[in-house]
PAPATOR-435764 format. One record per residue: x, y negated, z negated of N, C-alpha, C in turn. Coordinates in steps of 0.1 Angstrom, whole numbers, plus 5000, padded with zeros to 4 digits. Layout:
residues N
XYZXYZXYZ ...
//
This chain:
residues 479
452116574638451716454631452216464616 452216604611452716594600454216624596 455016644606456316604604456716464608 455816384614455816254617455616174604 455116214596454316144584455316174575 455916274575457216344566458016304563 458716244576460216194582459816034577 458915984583458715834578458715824562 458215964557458515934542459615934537 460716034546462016114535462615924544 462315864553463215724556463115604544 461515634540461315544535461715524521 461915664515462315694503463515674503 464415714514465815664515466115514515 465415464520465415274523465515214509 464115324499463915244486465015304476 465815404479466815434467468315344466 468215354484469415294485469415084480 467715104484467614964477467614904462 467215014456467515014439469315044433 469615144441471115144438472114994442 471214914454471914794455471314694450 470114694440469814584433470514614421 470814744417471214774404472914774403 473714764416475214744414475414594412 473714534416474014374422474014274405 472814354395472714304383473914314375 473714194371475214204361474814234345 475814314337475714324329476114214319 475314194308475414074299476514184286 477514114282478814114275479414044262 479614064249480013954245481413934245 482013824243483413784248484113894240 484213944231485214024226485014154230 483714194237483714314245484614304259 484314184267484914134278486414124278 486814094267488514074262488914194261 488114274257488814444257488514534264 487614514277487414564290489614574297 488614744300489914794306489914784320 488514824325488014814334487114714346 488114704357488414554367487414554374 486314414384485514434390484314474387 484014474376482414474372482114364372 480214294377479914194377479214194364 479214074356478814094345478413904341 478313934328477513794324477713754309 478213654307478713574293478113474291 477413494278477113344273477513314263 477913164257478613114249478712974246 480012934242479712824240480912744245 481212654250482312594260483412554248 484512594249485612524240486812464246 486912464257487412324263487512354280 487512244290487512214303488712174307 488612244322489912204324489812164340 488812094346489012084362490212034368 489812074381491712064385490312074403 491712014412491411974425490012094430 491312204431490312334436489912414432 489812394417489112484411489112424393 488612464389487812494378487912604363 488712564351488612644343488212604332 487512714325486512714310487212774298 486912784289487212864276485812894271 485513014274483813014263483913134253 483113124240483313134229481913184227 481613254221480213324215480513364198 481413334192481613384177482313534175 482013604185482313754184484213774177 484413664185486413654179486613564179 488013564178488513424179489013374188 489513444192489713464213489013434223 488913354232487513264238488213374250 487213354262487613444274487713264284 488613314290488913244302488213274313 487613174318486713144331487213044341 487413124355487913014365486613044377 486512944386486012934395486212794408 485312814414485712714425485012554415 485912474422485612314417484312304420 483612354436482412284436481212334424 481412404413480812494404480812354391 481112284394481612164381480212074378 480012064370478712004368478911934356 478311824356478411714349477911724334 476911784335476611874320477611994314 478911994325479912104315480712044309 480312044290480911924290481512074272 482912044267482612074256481612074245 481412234239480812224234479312254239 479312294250477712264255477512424254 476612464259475912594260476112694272 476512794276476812834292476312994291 475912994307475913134309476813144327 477913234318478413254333478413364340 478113424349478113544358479213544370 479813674368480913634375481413794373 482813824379483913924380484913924374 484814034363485814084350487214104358 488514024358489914024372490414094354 492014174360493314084353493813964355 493913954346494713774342496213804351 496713684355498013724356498813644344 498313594338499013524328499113604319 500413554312501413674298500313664284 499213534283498913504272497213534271 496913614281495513704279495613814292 495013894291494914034297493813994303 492313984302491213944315490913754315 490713744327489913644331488313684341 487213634340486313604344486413554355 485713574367486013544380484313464385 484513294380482813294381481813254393 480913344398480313284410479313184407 478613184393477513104386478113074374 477612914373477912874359476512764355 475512814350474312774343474512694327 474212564332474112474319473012524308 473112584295471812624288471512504279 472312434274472412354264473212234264 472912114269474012044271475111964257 475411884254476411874247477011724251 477111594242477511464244479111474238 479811514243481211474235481411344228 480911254233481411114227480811134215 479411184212478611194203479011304189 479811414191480011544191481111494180 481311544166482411544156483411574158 483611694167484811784168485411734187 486711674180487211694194487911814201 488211834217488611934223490411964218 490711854214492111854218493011844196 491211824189492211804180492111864164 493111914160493112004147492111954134 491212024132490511974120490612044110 490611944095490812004083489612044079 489712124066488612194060487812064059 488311984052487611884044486711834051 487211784064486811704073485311754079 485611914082485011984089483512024079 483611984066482711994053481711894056 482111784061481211714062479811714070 479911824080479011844089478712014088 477812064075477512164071476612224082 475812144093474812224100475912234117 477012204114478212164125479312274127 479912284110480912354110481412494114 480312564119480512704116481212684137 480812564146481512574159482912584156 483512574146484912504147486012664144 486912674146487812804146488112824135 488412734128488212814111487412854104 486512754108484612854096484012964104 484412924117483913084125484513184119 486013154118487213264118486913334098 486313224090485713234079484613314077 483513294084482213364085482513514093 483213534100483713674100484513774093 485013704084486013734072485113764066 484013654062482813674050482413804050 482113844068480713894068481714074067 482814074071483414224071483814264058 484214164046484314164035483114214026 482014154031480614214026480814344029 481114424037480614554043481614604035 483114544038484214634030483514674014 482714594004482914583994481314693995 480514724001479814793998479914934002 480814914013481515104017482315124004 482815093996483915073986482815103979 482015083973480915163964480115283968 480115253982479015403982479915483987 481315473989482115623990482315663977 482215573967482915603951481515613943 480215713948479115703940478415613935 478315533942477515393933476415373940 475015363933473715303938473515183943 473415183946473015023949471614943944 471614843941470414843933470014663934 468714653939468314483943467514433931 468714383926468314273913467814203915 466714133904465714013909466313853907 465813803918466413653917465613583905 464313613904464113533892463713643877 463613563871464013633857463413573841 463613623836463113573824464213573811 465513593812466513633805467913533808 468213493797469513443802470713523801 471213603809472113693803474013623799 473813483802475013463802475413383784 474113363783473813283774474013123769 474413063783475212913786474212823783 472812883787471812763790471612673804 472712693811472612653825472012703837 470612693831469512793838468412703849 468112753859467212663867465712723864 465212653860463612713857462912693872 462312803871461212803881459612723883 459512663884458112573883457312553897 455912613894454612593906454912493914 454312473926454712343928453212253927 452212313923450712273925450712233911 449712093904449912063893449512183884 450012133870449912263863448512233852 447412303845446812293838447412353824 446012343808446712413806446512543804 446012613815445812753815446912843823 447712713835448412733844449812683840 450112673826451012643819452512673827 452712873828453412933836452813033842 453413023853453213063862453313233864 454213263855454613423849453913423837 453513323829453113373818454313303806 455513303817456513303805457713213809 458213143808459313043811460413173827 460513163834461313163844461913073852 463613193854464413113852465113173870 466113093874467213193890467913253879 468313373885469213443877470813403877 471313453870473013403868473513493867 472713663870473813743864472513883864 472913953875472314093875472414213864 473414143853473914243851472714303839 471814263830470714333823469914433832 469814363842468914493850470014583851 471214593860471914703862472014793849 471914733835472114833823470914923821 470114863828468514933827468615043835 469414993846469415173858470415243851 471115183846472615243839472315393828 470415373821470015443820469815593831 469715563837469515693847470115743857 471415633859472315643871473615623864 474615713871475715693861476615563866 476515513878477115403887476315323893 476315203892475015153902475814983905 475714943913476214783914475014673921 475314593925474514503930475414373939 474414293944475514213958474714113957 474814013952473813913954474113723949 472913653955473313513950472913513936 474013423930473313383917473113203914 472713163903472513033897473112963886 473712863889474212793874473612653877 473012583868472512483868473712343861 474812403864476112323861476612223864 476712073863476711983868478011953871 478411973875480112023887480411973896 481511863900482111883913483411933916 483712043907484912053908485312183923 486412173922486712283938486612453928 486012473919485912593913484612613912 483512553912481912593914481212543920 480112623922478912623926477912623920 476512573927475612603922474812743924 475012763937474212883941475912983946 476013103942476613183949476413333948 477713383953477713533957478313633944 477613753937478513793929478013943931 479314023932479314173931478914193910 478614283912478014313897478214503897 478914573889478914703887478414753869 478414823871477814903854478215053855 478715083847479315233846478915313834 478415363838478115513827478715563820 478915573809479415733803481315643799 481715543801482915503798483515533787 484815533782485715613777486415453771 486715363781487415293778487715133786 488315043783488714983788489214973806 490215053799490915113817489915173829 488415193822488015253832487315163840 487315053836486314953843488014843848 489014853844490014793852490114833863 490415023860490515073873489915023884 488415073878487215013892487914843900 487914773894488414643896489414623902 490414663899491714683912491514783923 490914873918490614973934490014873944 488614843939487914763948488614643957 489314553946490114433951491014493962 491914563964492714673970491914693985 490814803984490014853989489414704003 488814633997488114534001489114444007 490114394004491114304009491914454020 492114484019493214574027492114594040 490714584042489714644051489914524059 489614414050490014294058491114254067 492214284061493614264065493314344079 492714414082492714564087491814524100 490814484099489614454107489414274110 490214204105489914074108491613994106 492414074118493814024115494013904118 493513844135493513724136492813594127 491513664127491113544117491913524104 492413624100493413574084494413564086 495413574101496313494109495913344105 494913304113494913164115494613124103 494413134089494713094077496113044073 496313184070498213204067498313114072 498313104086499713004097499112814098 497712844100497212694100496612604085 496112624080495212634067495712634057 496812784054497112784041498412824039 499212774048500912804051501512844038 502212984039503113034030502013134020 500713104022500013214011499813404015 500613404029500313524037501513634026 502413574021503413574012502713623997 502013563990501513583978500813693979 499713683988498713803994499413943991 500313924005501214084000502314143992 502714053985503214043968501614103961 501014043961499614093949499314283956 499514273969498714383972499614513970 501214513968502314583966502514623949 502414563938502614583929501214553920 501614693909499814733900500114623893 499014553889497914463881498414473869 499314413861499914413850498714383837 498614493824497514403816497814363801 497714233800497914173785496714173776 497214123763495714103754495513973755 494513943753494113803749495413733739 495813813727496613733718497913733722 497913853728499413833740499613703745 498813693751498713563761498613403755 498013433744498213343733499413303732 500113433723501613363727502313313736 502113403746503013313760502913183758 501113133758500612983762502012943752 501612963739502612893731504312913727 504312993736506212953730506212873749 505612833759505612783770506412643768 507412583777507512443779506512353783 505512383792504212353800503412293788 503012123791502112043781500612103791 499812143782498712173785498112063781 496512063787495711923780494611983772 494112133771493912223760494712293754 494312313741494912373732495212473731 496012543729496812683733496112763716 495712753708495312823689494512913697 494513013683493913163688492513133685 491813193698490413163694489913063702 490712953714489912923725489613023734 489212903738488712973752489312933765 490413053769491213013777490612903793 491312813794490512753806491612753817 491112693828491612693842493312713842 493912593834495312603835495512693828 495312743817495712863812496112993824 494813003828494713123832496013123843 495912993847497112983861498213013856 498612943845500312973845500413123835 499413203833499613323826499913403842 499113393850499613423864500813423868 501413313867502613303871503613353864 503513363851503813433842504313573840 503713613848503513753850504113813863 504513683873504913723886504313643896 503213603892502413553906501213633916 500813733907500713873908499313883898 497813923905496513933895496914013884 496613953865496714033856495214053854 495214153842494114143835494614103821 493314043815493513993796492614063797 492814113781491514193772491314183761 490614223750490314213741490114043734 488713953740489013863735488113843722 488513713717487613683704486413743702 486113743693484413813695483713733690 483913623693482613473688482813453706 483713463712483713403724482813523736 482413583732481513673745480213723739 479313723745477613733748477413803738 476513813735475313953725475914093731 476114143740476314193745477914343750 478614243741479914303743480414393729 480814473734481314563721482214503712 481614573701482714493690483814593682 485314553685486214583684486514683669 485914653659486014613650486814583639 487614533646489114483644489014403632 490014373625490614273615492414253612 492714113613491613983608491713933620 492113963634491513903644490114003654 489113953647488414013653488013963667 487914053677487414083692486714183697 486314153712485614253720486414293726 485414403729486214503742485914413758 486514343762486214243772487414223777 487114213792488514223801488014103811 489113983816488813933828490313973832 490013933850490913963860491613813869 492613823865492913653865493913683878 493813553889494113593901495413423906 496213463911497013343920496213253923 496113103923495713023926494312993926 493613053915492013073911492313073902 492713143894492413163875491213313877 490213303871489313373870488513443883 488813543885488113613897486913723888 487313773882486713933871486113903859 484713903853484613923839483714043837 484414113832483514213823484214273806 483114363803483214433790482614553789 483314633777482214753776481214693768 480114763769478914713762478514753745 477814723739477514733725476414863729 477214953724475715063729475415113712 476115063702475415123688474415003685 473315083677471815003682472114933667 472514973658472914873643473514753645 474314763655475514693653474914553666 474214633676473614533683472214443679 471914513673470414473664470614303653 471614383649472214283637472814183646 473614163652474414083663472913973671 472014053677470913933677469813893666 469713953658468913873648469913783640 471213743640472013653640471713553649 471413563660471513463669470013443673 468813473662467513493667466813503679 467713613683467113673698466813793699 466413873686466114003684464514043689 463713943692462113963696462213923713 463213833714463413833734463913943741 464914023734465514173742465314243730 464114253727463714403721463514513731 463214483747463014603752465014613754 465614513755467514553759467514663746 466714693730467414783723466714853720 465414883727465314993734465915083741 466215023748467715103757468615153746 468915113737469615233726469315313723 467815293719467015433713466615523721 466615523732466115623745467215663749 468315763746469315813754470815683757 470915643746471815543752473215573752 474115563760475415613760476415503759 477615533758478915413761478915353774 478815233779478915203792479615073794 479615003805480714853808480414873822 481014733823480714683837481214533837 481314473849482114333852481014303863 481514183865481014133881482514003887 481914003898483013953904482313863916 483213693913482813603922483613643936 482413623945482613673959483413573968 483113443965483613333968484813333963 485213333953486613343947487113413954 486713573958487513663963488113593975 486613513984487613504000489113383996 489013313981489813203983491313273977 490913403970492113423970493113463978 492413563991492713624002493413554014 492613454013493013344022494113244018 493913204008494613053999494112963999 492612934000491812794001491112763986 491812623985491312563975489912543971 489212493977488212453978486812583980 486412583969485212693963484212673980 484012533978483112513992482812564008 484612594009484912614023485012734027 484312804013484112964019482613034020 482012924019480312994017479512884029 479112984035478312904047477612764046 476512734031475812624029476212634011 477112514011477612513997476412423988 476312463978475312423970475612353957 475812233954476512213940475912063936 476012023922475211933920475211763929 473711743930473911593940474111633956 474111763959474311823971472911953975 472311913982471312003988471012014002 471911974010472011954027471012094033 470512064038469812164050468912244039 
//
């Protein structure tokens, strides 16, 4: 009896293994399309979901393009005609399950072999902005900010964005740098413009509930007072973050809300040492890209921004040439080029300037330094030059942008910074900033750098807007 009881066990255990080994060859593994595009391996049953990017029925059969963001490269899906459903419409939502083949075609390596194709989300083409069949511009594609990101350029953008981010923070923490999360709101203007967004309750205010801090706050514009605070303790420290200008703008060069890298250096020597940082990085961060996101900055070059693939690797081959501010003065003026600003020593260089000193130079990012010293913040070292007095302040002027880079070494003598704000009676608002002199203060500098700029120089897109997911600029607040 009890080998009777045994045997029915070791059968029944056999029944149930072999039935788990065939529910579990039967489950298909879920994939995302750029995993599935680089499968080596044929005949696995598996499962994609995505998003439809164009149809193609045909008598006896049936093919798809589906797309999930992961690349730029949709996977090809065939199946039988009777699998067609009225809801596959571009654009719509899909989950397909099916068999990983080789393709026999020269212009992809796998196709999808699908036994199920499940409508998740349907989709009205007639209704739908973007057609199957037709090339859309930036501009166009701007107009539908909660839309844009389906389309092969802002996708192929938001992947650029998002590898660029990573490039630019491996690029600091292999080169010793802290990282450090600056506060969005603030009580300081560090740029000193006045184009500040104040922060206000939204519940009425008494007058005991005057502010809400106690004290007028503001979005910040500029990490960079905090970073001089860690700058105290850390010899490198940067920051990655949105900032604020309350600038009433529509031009294709700003924003209201964006992205800016921000560094601060310790112990500096000089000028050059905070250039260095600034072309390494630029270098560093663009080359990761070039590296990890070839197609997507393909389809720039070739569709988007024809002939800039050209400039790109000109900039990336030859070192960063640097002039002075008064240098560059002269250029403006012995130039043929009618400017509609004034070229005299002691503006403030603007947009066209900055472009044709660029070209100037090759076509190729320079640096200027040493500018006026009425023209830069409380903040910047003072030269102490005569009779053209300046700071120790450097920007990084780039092809088809102007301004990518601004920094300076900082005023770290507490006389000289003391006197510089009770001139400008701000010596009782950053008395703890001169503090920071009297506690251990050393020589230090730092820059920050628009992140947005960066992608437009990389790429060649005009338009400030068409590189940040939800652009923000005055008379504009979508979504």
């Amino acid at each position: 009896m009890f080998q009777s009881a045994a045997k029915t066990l070791s059968v029944s255990r056999w029944i149930l293994l072999n039935v788990r080994h065939y529910c579990k060859k039967k489950t298909a593994s879920t994939l995302r399309v750029s995993e599935a595009l680089s499968a080596t391996e044929f005949g696995e049953h598996v499962k994609v979901r995505g998003w439809v990017r164009s149809v193609r029925p045909q008598k006896a059969n049936l093919f798809l393009h589906v797309n999930d963001g992961s690349s730029l490269q949709s996977l090809q899906v065939f199946a039988d005609a009777q699998l067609n459903d009225s809801l596959l419409t571009f654009g719509s939502a899909v989950e397909v399950t099916g068999v990983l083949k080789k393709s026999p075609h020269h212009k992809q390596s796998v196709e999808l072999e699908a036994d199920k194709i499940h409508v998740v989300g349907k989709c009205n083409p007639l209704d739908f902005p973007f057609k199957i069949k037709e090339r859309h511009g930036l501009e166009y594609i701007r107009q539908f900010p909660h839309l844009r990101c389906r389309t092969n350029a802002f996708s192929s953008l938001l992947r650029i964005r998002s590898e660029a981010t990573a490039a630019i923070h491996s690029y600091f923490k292999e080169n010793g740098f802290v990282h450090i999360h600056t506060p969005i709101i603030t009580s300081n203007d560090c740029e000193g413009a006045g184009e500040l967004f104040q922060v206000e309750p939204s519940w009425p205010k008494t007058e005991e509930q005057e502010n809400f801090f106690s004290v007028p706050a503001f979005l910040t514009v500029s990490g960079q007072l905090h970073l001089e605070v860690m700058s105290g303790a850390f010899s490198r420290v940067y920051t990655f973050g949105p900032t604020f200008r309350a600038e009433n703008s529509q031009s294709r060069r700003h924003l209201a809300e964006f992205y800016m890298v921000e560094a601060e250096l310790s112990f500096t020597q000089s000028i050059e040492d905070l250039t260095q940082v600034m072309e390494d990085m630029f270098r560093s961060a663009t080359e990761h890209v070039l590296a990890h996101c070839a197609e997507d900055v393909d389809l720039f070059h070739k569709h988007v921004t024809p002939g800039h693939r050209g400039t790109l690797d000109s900039m990336m081959k030859k070192k960063f040439p640097m002039i002075t501010y008064s240098e560059a003065i002269d250029i403006l003026n012995h130039s043929t080029q009618k400017f509609v600003f004034p070229t005299n020593w002691g503006c403030d260089l603007q947009t066209e300037h900055e472009k044709y000193l660029v070209k100037h130079c090759g076509n190729i990012p320079v640096f200027v330094t040493d500018y006026p010293y009425d023209l830069k913040p409380f903040y910047a070292r003072d030269n102490q030059d005569r009779p053209r007095h300046t700071a120790a302040a450097v920007d990084l002027l780039v092809p088809g942008v102007g301004e990518l880079c601004g920094g300076s070494l900082r005023e770290e003598r507490l006389d000289l910074l003391s006197a510089r704000l009770e001139k400008v009676g701000l010596e009782d608002t950053y008395s703890w900033y001169l503090d920071l002199r009297r506690f251990g203060s050393v020589p230090h500098g730092g820059f920050g750098l628009g992140f947005e700029r960066f992608l437009q120089c990389i790429l060649g897109v005009d338009n400030i807007k068409d590189v940040i997911p939800f652009a923000r600029f005055s008379h504009s607040c979508v979504l």
